[in-house]
N, C-alpha and C positions, 0 to 999 in steps of 0.2 A: 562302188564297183566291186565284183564277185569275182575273186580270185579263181585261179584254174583248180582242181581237187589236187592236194598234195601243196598247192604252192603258200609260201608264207609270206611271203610280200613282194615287193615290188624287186626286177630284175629276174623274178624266180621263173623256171619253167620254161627259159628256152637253154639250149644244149650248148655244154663248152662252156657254161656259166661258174661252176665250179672246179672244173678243170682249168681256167682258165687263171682263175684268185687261188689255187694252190701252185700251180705256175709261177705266178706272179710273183704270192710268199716266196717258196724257196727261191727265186729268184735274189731276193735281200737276205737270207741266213737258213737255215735249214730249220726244222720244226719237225714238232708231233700232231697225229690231229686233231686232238685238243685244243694245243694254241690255234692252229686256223681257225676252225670254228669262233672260239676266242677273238682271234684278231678282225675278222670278217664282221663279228659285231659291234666292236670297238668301233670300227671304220664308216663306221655306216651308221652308227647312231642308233644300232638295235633295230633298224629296220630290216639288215637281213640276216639270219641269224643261220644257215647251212647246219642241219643235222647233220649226227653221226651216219644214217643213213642213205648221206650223200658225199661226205666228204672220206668217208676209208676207203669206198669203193671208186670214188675216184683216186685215190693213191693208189689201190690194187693196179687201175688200169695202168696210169701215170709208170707203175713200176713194171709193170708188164711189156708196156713199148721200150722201155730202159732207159726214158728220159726223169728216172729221178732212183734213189738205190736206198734203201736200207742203212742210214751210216753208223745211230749205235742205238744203244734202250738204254733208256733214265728210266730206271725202276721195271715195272712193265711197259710201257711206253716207247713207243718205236718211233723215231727221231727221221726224218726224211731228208735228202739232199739231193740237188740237181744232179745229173751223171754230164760228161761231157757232151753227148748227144743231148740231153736236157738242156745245156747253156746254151749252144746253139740254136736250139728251136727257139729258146726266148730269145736271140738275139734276131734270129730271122722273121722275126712274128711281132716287135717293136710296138707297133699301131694297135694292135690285140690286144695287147699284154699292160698295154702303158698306166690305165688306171680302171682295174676294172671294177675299181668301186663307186666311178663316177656315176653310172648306167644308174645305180641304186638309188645314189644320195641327191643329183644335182635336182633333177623334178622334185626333190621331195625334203630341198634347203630349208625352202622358208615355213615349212609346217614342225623339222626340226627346231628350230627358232623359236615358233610358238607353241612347241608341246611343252617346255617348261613352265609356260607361262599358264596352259590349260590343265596342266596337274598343281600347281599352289591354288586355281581355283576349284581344283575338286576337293583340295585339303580342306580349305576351306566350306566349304558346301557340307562337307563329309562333320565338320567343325558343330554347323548350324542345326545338324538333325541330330546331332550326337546329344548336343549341348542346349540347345535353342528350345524353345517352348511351340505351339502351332502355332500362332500367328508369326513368328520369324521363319517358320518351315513354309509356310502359305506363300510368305515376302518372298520369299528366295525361290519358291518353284516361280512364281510370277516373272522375277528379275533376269530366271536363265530364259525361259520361255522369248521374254522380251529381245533381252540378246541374243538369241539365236536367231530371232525373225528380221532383226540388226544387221548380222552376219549376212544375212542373204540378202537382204538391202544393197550390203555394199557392193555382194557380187554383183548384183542386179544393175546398178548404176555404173560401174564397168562396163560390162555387157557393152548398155546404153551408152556409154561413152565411146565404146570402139566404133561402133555402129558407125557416127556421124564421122 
């Protein structure tokens, strides 16, 4: 699937998306926008990862309606916090606000689950050309080839299976 120009994975690219997970953070403690960026990765499993040039200018905005203030700098680092108009919006806006990293993560659980499992075999792959001679480089394109025409078996008999 072809992402929109600009977006980086999945949740990205519709509006309030990021306003909505800095929201949310300061909701739980105040923050620079580092940590969000940060934490929005963490939370998602690196699936979504909010650039710098989405996530200060939503603080700009954020701070411009006065639902969040400037509270101190750690170093250069400008440190955010809900304002009392800000608490309230999160409180009146509950359904919104409640998890809005679910949007990112939940379609996209069970591939988190098996990307660990498809990077130890690329380690390994990476292992076989590094180290392997041709005929083990031969075996192993053969073996992915094989498997991946596996893979799509299985979807395939899915499919088939809803079907009936």
């Amino acid at each position: 699937m072809r992402m929109p120009r600009g977006s980086r994975g999945p949740g990205r690219g519709r509006r309030g998306d990021v306003r909505n997970v800095v929201l949310a953070l300061l909701s739980q403690e105040p923050m620079n926008g580092y940590q969000i960026i940060k934490t929005v990765a963490e939370r998602t499993g690196d699936l979504w990862k909010p650039g710098p040039g989405s996530v200060y200018p939503a603080l700009g905005l954020l701070e411009d309606e006065g639902l969040i203030q400037q509270e101190s700098a750690e170093g250069s680092r400008k440190t955010f916090a809900l304002t009392d108009a800000g608490r309230e919006y999160v409180a009146s806006h509950t359904d919104e606000l409640a998890d809005p990293f679910e949007r990112v993560t939940s379609p996209h659980a069970s591939f988190l689950d098996a990307r660990e499992e498809i990077g130890r075999l690329a380690m390994a792959v990476q292992q076989v050309v590094v180290a392997g001679d041709e005929k083990q480089i031969a075996a192993t394109r053969s073996l992915l080839a094989d498997t991946r025409r596996a893979v799509y078996r299985i979807l395939a008999e899915e499919d088939t299976a809803s079907d009936t």
